[in-house]
VOKOLBA-574934 format. One line per field, with one value per residue: residue in three letters; chain; z, y, x of N, C-alpha, C, O in turn. Coordinates in nm, 4 decimals. Example, Ala and Ser with C-alpha at 12.3 -4.5 7.8 and 13.67 -1.06 7.14 Angstrom:
<sites>
r <- Ala | Ser $
c <- A | A $
nZ <- 0.7800 | 0.7080 $
nY <- -0.5690 | -0.2250 $
nX <- 1.3190 | 1.2850 $
caZ <- 0.7800 | 0.7140 $
caY <- -0.4500 | -0.1060 $
caX <- 1.2300 | 1.3670 $
cZ <- 0.7800 | 0.7870 $
cY <- -0.3300 | 0.0030 $
cX <- 1.3200 | 1.2900 $
oZ <- 0.8465 | 0.8039 $
oY <- -0.3319 | 0.1138 $
oX <- 1.4236 | 1.3409 $
</sites>
This chain:
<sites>
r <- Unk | Unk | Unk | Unk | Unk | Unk | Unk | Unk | Unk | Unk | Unk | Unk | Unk | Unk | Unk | Unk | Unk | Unk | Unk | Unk | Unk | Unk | Unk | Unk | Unk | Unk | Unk | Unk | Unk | Unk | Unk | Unk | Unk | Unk | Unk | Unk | Unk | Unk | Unk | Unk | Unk | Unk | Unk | Unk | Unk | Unk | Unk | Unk | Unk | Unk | Unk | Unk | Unk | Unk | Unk | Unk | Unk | Unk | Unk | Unk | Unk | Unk | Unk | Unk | Unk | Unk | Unk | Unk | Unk | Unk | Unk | Unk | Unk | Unk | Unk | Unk | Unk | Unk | Unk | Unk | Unk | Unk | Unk | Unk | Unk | Unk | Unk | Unk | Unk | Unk | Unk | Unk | Unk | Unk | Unk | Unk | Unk | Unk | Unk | Unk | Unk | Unk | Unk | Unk | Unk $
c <- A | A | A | A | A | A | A | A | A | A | A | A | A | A | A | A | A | A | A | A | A | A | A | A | A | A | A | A | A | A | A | A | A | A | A | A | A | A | A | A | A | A | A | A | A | A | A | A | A | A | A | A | A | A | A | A | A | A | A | A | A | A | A | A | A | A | A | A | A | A | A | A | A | A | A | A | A | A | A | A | A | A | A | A | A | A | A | A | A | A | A | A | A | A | A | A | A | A | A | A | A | A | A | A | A $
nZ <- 0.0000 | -0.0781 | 0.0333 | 0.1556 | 0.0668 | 0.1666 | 0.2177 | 0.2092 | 0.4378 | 0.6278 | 0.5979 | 0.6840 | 0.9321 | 1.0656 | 1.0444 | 1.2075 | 1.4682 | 1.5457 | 1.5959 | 1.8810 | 2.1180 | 2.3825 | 2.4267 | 2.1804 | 2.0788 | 2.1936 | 2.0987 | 1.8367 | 1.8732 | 1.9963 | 1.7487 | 1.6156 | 1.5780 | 1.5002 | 1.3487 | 1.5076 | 1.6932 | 1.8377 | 2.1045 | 2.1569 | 2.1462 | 2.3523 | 2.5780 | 2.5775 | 2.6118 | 2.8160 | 2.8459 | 2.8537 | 2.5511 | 2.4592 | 2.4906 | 2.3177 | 2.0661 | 2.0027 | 1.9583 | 1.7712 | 1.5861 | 1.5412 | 1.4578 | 1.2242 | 1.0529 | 0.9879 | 0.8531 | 0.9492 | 1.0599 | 0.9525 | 0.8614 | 0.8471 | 0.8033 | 0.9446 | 0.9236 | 1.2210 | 1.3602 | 1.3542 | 1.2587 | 1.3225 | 1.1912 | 1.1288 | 0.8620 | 0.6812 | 0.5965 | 0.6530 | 0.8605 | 1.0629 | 1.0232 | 1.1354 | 1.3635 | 1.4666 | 1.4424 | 1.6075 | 1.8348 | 1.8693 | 1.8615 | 2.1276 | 2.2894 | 2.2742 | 2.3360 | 2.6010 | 2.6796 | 2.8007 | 2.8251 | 2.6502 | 2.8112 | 2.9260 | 2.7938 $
nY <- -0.1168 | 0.2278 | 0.5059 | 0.7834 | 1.0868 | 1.4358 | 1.5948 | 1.4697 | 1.3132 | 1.5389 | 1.6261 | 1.3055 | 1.3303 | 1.5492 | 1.4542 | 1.2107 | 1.3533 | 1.4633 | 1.2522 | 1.2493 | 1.3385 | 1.2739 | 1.3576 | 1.3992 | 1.1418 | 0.9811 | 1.0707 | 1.0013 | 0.7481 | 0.7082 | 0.7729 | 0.5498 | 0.3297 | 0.4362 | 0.7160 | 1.0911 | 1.3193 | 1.6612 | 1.7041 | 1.4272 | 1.3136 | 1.5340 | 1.3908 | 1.1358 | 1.1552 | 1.3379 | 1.5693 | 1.9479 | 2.1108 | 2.3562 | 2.2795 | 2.0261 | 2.1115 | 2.2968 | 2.0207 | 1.8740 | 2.0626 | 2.1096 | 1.7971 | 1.8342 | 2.0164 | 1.8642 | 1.6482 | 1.4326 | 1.4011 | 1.4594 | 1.5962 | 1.6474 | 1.8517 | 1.8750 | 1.9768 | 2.2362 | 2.0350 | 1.9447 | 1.6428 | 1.4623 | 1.2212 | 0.9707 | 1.0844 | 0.8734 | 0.5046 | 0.4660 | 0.6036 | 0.4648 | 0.2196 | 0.2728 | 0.3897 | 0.1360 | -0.0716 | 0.0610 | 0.0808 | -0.2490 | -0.2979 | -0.1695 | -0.3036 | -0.5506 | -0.5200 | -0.4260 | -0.5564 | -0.5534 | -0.5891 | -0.6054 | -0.5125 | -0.3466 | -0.0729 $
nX <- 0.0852 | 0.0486 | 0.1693 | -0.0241 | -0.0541 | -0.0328 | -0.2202 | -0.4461 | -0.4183 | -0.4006 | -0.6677 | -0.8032 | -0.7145 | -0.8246 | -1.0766 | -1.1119 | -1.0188 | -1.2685 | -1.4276 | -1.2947 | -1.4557 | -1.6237 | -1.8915 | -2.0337 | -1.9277 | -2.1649 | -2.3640 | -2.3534 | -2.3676 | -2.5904 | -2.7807 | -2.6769 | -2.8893 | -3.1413 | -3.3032 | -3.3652 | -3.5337 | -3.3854 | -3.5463 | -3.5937 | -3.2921 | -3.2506 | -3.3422 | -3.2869 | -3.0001 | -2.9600 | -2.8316 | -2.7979 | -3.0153 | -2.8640 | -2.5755 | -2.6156 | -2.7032 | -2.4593 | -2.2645 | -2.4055 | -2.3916 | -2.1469 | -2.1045 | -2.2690 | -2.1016 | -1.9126 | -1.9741 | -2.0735 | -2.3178 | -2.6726 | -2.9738 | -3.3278 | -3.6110 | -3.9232 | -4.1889 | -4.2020 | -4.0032 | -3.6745 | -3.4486 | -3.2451 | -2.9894 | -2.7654 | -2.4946 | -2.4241 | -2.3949 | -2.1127 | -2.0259 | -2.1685 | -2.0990 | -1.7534 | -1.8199 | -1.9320 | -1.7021 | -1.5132 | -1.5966 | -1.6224 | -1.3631 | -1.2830 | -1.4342 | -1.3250 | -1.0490 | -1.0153 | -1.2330 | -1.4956 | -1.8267 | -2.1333 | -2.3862 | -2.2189 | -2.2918 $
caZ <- 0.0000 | -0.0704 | 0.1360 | 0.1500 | 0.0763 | 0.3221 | 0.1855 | 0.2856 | 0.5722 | 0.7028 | 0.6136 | 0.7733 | 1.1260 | 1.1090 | 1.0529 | 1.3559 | 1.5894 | 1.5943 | 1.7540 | 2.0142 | 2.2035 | 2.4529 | 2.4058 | 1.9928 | 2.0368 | 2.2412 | 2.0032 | 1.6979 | 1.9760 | 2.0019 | 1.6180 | 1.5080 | 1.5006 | 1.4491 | 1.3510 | 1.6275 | 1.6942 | 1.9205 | 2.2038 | 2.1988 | 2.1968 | 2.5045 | 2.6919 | 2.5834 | 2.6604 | 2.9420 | 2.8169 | 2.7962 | 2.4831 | 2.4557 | 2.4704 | 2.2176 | 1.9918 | 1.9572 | 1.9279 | 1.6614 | 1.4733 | 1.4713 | 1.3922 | 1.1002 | 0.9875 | 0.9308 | 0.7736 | 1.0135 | 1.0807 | 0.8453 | 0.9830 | 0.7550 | 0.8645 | 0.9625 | 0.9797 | 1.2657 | 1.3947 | 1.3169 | 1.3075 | 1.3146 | 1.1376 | 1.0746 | 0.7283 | 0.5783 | 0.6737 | 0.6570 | 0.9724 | 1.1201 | 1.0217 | 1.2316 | 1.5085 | 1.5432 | 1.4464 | 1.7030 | 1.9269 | 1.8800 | 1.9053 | 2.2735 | 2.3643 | 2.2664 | 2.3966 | 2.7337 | 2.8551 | 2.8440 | 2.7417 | 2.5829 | 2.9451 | 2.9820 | 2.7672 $
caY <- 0.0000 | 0.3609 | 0.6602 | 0.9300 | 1.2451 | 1.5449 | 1.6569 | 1.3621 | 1.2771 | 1.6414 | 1.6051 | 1.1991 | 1.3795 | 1.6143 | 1.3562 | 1.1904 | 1.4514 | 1.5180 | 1.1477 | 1.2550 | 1.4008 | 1.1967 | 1.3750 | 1.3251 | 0.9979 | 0.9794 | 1.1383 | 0.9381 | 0.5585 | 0.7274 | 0.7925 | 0.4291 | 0.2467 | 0.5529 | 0.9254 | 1.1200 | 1.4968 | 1.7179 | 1.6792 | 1.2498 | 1.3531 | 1.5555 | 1.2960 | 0.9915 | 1.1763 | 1.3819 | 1.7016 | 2.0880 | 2.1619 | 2.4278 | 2.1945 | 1.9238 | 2.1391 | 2.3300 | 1.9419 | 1.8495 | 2.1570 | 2.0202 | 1.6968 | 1.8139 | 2.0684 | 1.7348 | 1.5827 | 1.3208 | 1.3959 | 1.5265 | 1.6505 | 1.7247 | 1.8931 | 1.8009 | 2.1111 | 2.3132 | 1.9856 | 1.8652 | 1.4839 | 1.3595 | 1.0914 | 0.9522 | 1.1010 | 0.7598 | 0.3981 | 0.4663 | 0.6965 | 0.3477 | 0.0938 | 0.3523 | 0.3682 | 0.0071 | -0.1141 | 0.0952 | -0.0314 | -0.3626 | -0.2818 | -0.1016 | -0.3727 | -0.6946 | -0.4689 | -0.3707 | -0.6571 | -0.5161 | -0.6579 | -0.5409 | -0.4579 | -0.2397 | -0.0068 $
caX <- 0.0000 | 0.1315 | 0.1413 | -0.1365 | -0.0232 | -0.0357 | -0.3266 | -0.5212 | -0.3512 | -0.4253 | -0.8120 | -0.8487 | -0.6880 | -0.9487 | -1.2306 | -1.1072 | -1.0356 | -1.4483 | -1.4616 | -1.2418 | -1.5283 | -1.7025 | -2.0850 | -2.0028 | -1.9566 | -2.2755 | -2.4831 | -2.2910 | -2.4458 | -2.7545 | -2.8521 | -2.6810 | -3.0380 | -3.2780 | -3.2867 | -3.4168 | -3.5505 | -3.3768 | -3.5861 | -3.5564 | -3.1680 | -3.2013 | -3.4251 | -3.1564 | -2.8713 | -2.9661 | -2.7881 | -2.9018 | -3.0038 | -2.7876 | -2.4776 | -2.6521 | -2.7073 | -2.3146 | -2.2420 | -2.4692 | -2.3539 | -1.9559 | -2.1052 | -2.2984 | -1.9922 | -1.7876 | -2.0404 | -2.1033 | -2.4756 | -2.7236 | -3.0718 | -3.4247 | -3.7136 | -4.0204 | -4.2333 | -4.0780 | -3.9102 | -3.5445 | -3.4389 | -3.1218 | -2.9376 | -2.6050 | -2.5054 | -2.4455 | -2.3514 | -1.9574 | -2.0252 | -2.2332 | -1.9196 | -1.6779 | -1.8620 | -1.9204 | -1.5690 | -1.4449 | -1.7253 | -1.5914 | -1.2295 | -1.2922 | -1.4702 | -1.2203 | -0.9541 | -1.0794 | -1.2994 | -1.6312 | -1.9755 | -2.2822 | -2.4402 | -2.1864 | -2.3284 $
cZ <- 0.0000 | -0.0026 | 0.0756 | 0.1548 | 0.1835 | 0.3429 | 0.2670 | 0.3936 | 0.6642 | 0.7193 | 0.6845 | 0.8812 | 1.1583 | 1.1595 | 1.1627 | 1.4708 | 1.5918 | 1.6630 | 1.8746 | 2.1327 | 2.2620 | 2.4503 | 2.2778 | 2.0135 | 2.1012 | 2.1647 | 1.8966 | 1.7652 | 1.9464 | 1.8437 | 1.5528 | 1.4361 | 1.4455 | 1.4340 | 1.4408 | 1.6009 | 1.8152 | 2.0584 | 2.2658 | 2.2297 | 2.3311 | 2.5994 | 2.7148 | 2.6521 | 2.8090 | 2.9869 | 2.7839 | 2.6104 | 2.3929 | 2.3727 | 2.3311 | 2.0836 | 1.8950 | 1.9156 | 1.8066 | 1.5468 | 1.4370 | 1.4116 | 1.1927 | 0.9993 | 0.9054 | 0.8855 | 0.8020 | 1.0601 | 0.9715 | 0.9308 | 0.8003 | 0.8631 | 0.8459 | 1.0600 | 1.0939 | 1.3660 | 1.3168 | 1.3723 | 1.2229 | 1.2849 | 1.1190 | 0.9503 | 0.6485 | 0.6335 | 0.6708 | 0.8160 | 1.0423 | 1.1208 | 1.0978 | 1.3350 | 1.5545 | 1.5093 | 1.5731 | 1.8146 | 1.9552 | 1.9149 | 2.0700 | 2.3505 | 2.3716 | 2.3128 | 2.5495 | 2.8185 | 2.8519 | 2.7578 | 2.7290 | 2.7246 | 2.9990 | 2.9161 | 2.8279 $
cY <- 0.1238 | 0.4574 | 0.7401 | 1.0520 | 1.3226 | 1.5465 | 1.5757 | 1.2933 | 1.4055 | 1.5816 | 1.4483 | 1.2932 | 1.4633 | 1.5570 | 1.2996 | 1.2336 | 1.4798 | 1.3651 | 1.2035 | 1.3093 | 1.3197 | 1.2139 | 1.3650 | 1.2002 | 0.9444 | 0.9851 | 1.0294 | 0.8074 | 0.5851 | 0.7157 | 0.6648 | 0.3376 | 0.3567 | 0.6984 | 0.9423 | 1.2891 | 1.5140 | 1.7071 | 1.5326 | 1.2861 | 1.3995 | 1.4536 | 1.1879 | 1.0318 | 1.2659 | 1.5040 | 1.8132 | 2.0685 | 2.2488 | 2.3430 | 2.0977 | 2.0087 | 2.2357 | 2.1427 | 1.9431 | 1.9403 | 2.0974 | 1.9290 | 1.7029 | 1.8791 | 1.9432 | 1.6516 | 1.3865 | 1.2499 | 1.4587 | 1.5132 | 1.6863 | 1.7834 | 1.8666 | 1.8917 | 2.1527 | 2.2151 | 1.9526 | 1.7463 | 1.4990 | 1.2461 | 1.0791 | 0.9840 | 0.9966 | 0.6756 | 0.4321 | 0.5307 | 0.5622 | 0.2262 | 0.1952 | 0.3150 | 0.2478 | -0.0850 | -0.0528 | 0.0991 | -0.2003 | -0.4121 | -0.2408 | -0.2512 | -0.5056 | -0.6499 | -0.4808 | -0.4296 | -0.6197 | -0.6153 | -0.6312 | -0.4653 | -0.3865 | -0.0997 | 0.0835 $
cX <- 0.0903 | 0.0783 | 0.0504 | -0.0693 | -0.0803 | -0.1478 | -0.4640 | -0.5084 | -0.3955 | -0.6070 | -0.8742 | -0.7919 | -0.8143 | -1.0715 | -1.2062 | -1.0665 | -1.2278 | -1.4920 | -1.3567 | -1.3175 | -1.6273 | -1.8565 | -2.0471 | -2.0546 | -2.1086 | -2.3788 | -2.5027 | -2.4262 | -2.5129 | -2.8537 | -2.8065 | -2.8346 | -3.1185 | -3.2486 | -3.4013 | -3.4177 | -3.4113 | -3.4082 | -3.5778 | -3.4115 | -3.1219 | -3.2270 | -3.2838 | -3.0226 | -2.8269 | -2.8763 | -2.9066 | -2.8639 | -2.9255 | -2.6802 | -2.4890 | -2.6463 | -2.5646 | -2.2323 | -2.2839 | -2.4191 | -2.2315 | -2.0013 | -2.1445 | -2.1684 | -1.8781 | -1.8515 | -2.0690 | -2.2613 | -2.5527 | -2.8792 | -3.1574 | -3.5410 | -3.8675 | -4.1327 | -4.1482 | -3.9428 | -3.7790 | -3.5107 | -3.3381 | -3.0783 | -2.8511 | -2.5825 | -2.4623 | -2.3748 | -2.1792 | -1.9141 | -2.0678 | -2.1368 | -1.8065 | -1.6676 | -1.8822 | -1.8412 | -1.5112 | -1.4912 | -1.5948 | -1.4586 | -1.1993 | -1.3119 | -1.4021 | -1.1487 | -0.9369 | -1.1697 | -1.4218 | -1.7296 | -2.0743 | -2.3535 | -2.3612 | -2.2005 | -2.3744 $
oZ <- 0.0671 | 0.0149 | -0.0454 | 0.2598 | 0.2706 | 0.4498 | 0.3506 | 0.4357 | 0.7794 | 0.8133 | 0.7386 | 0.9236 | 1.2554 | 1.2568 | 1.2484 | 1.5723 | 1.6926 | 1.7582 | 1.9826 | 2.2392 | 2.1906 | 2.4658 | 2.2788 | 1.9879 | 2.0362 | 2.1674 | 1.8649 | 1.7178 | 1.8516 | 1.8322 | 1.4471 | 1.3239 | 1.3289 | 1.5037 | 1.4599 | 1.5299 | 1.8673 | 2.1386 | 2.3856 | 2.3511 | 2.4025 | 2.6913 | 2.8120 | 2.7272 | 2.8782 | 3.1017 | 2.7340 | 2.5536 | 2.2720 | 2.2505 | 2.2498 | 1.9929 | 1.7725 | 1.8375 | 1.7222 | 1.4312 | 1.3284 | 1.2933 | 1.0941 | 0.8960 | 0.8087 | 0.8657 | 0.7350 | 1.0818 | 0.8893 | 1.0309 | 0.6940 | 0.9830 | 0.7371 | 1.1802 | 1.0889 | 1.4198 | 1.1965 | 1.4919 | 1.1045 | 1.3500 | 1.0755 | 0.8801 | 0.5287 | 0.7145 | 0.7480 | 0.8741 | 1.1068 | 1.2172 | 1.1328 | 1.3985 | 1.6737 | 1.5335 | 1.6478 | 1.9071 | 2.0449 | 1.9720 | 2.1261 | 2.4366 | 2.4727 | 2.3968 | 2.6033 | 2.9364 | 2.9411 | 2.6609 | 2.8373 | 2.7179 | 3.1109 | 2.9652 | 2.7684 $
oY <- 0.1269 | 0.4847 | 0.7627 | 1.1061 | 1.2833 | 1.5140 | 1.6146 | 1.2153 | 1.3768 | 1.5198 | 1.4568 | 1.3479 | 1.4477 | 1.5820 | 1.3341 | 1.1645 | 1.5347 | 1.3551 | 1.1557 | 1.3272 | 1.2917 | 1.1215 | 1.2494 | 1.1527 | 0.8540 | 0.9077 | 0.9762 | 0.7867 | 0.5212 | 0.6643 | 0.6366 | 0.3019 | 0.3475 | 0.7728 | 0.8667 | 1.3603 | 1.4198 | 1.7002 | 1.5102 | 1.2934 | 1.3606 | 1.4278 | 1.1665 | 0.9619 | 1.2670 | 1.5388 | 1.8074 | 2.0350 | 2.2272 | 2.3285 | 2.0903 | 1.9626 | 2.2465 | 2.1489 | 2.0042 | 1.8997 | 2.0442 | 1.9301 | 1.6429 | 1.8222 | 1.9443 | 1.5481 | 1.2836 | 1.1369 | 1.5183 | 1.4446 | 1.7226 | 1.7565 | 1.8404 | 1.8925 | 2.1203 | 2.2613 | 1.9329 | 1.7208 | 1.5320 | 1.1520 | 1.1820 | 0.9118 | 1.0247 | 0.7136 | 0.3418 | 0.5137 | 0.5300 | 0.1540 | 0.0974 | 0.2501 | 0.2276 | -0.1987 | -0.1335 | 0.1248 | -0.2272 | -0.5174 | -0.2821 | -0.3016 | -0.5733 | -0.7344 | -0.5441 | -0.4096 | -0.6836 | -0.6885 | -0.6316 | -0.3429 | -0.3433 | -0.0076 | 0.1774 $
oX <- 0.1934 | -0.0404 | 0.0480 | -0.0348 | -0.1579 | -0.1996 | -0.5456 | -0.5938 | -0.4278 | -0.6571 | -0.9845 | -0.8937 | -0.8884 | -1.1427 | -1.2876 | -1.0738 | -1.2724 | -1.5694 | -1.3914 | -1.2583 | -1.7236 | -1.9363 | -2.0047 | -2.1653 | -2.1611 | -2.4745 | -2.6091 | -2.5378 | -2.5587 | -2.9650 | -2.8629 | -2.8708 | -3.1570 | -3.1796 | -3.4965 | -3.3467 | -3.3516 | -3.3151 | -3.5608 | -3.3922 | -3.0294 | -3.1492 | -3.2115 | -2.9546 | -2.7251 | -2.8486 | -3.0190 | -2.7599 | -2.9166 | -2.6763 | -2.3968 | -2.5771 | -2.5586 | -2.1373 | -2.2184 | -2.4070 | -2.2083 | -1.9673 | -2.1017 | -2.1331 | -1.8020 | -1.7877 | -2.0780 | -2.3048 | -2.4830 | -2.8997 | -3.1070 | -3.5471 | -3.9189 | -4.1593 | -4.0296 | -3.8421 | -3.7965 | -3.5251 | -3.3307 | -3.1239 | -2.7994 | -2.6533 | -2.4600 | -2.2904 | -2.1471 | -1.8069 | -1.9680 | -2.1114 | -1.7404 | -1.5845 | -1.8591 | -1.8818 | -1.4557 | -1.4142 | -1.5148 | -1.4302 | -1.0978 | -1.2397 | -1.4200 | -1.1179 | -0.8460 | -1.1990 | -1.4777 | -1.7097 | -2.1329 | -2.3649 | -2.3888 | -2.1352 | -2.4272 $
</sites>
């Protein structure tokens, strides 16, 4: 296999510096099975608003989430399965690593 240029090497660091954030990745768990409003988001995650929503914005900026509307609601979704194989490779890696098991969710 040959090396990635800068270029692309700069832009993957980026894409994974936005998992480095513990409510991210929260959000990322939460929307794997279902897109969800705003308000299901706060309930599940048990964050202000406020907060969820400066998240959600990074997420969508990196093009990790994508959101339609639904008269004056917004629903959330993973912007496409590549974001869903990520998160649960590196699911699966944590968890063979580290010992844990599904109930420790």
């Amino acid at each position: 296999m040959r090396p990635i240029n800068d270029d692309i090497a700069y832009d993957l660091s980026d894409f994974f510096k936005i998992f480095g954030d513990p409510t991210r990745l929260k959000i990322l768990y939460t929307l794997l099975d279902h897109d969800m409003c705003v308000s299901e988001l706060v309930e599940a995650l048990g964050i202000n608003q406020s907060t969820l929503s400066h998240q959600l914005r990074l997420l969508r900026q990196n093009d990790l989430v994508k959101f339609k509307r639904d008269g004056k609601t917004v629903i959330y979704g993973l912007d496409d399965e590549h974001v869903g194989i990520l998160l649960r490779n590196g699911l699966e890696h944590i968890y063979h690593k580290n010992g844990y098991e599904e109930e420790d969710i």
